[in-house]
N, C-alpha and C positions, 0 to 999 in steps of 0.2 A: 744062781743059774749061770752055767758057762756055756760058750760056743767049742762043742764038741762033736765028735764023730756023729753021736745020738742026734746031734741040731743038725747036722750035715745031712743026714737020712730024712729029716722032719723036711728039708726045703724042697723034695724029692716026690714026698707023701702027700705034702701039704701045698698044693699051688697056691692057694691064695698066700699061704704067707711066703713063698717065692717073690712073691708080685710086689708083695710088700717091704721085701727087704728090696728086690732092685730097685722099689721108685725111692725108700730112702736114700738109701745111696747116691741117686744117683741128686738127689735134692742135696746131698755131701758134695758128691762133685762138684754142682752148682755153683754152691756155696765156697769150695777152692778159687772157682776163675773167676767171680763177680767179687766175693766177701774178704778172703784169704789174705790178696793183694795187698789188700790197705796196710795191712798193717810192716811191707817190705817195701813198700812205695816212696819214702822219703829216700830210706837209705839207696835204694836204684838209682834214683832221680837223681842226687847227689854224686855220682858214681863212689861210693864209697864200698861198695861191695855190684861186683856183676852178677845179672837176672839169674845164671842157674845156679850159684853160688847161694844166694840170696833164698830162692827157691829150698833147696836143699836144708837150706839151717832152717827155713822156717819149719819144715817139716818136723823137724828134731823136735823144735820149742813147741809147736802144737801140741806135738803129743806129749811133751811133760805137761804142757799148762793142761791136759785133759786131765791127764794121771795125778798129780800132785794136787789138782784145785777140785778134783772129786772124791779123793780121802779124806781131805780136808773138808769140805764142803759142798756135799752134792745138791743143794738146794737149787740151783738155775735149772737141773734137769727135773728135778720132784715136783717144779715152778710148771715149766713147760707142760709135763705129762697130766698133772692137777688141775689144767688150765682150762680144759674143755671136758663138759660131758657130751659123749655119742649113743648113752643110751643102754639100756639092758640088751638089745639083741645083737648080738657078738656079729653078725654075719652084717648085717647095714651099717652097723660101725665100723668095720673094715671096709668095705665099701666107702665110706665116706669119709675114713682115712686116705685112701690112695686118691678118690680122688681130688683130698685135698692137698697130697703132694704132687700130683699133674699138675693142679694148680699156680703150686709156689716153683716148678721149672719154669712154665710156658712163660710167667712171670718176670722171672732171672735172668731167663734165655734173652728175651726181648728188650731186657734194660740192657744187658751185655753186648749188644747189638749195636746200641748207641750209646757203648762206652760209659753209660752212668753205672756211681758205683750205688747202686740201692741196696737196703738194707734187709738182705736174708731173714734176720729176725723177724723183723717184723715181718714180712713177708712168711714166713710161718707163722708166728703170729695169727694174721690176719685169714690166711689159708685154714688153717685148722678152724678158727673161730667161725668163716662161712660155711665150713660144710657141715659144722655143731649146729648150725642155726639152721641149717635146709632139713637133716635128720629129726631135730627135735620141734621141729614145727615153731619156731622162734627164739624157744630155749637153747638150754644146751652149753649157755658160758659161767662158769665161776668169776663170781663178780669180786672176790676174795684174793683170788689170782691174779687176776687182768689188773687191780687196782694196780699192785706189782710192777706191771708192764709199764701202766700210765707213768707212775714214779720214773721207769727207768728212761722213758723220752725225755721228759725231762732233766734225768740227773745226768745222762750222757752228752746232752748239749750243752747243760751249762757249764759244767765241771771242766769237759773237753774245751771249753773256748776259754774259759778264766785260767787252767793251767797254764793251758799255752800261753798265751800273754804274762802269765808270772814270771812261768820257768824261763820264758826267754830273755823275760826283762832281768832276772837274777842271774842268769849267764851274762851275760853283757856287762850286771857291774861286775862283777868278778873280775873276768877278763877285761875290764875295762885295760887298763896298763901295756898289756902284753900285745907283743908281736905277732901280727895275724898268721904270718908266713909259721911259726913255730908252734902255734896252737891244728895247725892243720892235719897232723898227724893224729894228735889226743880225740880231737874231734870226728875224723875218720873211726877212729876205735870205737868212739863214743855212740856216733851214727851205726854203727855195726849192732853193739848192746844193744841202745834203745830197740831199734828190730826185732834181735833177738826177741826181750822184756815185750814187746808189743804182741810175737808172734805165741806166746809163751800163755799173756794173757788172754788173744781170741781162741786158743784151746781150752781154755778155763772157760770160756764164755759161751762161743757156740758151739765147741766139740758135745759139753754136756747140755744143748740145750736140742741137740741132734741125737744125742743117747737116749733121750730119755722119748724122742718120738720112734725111736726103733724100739724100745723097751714095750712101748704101747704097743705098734703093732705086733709082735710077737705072742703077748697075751691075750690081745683080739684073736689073732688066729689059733689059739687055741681054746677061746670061747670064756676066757675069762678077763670079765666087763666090772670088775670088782677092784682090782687091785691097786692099789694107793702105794705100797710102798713098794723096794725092790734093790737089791745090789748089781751095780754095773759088773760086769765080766772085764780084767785086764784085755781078754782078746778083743774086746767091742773097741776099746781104745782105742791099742794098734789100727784094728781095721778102718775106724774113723778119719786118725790120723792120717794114715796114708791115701786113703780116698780123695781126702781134702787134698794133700800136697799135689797126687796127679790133677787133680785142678785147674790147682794154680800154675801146675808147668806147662798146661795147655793150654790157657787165656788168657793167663792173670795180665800181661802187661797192657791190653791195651787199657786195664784199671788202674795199672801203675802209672800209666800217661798221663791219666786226667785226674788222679788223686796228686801226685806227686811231681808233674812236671805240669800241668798244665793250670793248676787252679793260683797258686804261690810258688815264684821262684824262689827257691828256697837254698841259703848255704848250708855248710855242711853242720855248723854251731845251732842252727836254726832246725833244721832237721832232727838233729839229736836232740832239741827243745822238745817239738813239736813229739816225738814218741817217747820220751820221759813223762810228758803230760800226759798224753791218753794212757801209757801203763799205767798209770797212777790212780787217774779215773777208772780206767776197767778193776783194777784190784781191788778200789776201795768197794764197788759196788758188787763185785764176787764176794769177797767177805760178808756183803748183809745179805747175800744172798739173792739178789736185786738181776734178774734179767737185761741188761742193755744192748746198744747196736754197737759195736764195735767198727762201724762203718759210720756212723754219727759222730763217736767221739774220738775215732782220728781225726777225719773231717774239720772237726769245728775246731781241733787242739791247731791243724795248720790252719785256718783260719784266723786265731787267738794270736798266734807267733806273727801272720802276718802282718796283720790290723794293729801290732804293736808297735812297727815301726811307721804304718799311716796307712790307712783304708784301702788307699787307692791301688797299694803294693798287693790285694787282693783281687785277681779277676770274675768281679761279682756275676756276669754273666754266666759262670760257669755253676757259681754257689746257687744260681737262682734255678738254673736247670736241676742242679741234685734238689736243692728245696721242696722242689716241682715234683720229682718222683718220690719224694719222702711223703710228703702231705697225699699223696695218692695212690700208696701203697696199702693203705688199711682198708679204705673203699675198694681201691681196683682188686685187690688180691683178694679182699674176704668173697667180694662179690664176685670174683671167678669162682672161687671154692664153693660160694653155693650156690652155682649154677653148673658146673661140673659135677658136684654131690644129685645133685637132681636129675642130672642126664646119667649118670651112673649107676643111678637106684632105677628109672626105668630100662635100665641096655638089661642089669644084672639081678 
């Protein structure tokens, strides 16, 4: 299926799946100014590269890490789309699609507000999964899928926090010897790549984990509640892509502030630690196919870097507030989805 002149006429014909593409999207843009961030956040914070600089390339590496990590492997989106049943009747499944993307904005909006960077995934995730449980009368989740998900809480907090602490403690003996003043350049480059590699991998991660909830509702609005498999459209990409990056150049920094300046001071060797680590982690768990936050496993990789030179160089008060909105995203968000799915089945 591609996005064509014919698909441009269908969004014309077809309101409902009008409605549906603009509330993905706009759960893309979302996801640029709350999600995006993270992964340009050290390199800013370090001035190693400036915000629209910064901005700009991530968009580049987004959209390869969509393009290149869904020929390869499109399983994080086939994950997502597999993830929930809404049921044989096309028309309250759509319904209970959208609005379980009101959901995951009203959601986003409101963490973005206070600066937390909460975790989009799951926040879809948990959105989708309450308004699968409002439509199906309690059903409604593949337990097959989600188990997936559970894995990936886990594998992007542990992997993100012991990278970091490796990788930083293996840069340190490396450079142990050498002149700080002369590694400052190398390091600057270095913090630049890692970036890049970070922004590269949360296109791999949640470009196709947002493909594949537009892929749904598209075949919703067209009334077929059957479809399991599907090829993404190169235009879906681009469109992704760029979504996401205007995002980020609308919001993103006050996420940059409290991921990357505000939780670990962080140098520029330290930095370039900390997004070598979570690249590393997000790829390993792209390749099994493993859905993660990419907002976790930055997170915890500067955490890891930090807590390696001693606990304190961490501002736990910060770490306990994201904890805070992490542990209360799968509650708060499912539970807006199906309470919106409900109030959406009696409006509609």
């Amino acid at each position: 299926m591609g996005i064509s002149i014919d698909f441009i006429k269908q969004l014309f014909s077809n309101p409902a799946l009008l409605i549906t593409i603009i509330l993905t999207l706009a759960v893309v843009l979302v996801n640029g100014w709350t999600d995006a961030p993270n992964a340009i956040a050290t390199c800013v914070s370090t001035r190693s590269l400036e915000p629209k600089k910064a901005v700009f390339m991530a968009a580049i590496f987004n959209f390869l890490g969509v393009l290149v990590m869904t020929i390869y492997n499109p399983t994080v989106a086939q994950t997502i789309y597999n993830m929930v049943d809404f049921g044989d009747n096309s028309k309250n499944a759509l319904i209970a699609l959208c609005a379980a993307l009101c959901a995951i904005v009203i959601w986003a909006t409101a963490a973005w507000l206070f600066g937390i960077p909460t975790s989009e995934s799951h926040a879809l995730i948990a959105g989708l999964s309450g308004a699968a449980i409002a439509i199906q009368g309690g059903q409604g989740i593949n337990s097959a899928e989600w188990i997936k998900v559970i894995y990936g809480l886990f594998l992007s907090t542990i992997l993100g926090f012991s990278f970091g602490y490796l990788v930083v403690k293996l840069v340190e003996l490396i450079f142990k010897g050498f002149n700080r003043r002369k590694t400052t350049n190398f390091f600057k480059n270095a913090q630049i790549s890692g970036a890049a590699a970070m922004a590269f991998m949360h296109g791999a991660q949640d470009g196709q984990k947002f493909m594949g909830v537009f892929m749904l509702g598209i075949f919703l609005s067209k009334g077929q509640t059957g479809t399991t498999e599907f090829n993404i459209p190169l235009q879906l990409m681009v469109l992704i892509s760029l979504v996401m990056a205007l995002g980020t150049s609308i919001g993103g920094y006050k996420i940059i502030k409290t991921v990357g300046m505000g939780m670990v001071k962080l140098e520029k060797y330290q930095g370039a630690s900390a997004d070598l680590a979570a690249a590393l982690s997000l790829l390993i768990s792209s390749i099994q196919g493993i859905p993660v936050s990419t907002t976790h496993t930055k997170t915890t990789a500067i955490m890891g870097v930090g807590a390696s030179k001693r606990l304190s160089s961490v501002n736990w008060s910060i770490v306990k507030e994201m904890v805070f909105a992490w542990v209360l995203t799968f509650p708060g968000c499912g539970l807006l989805g199906y309470l919106m799915a409900k109030v959406f089945m009696m409006i509609f």
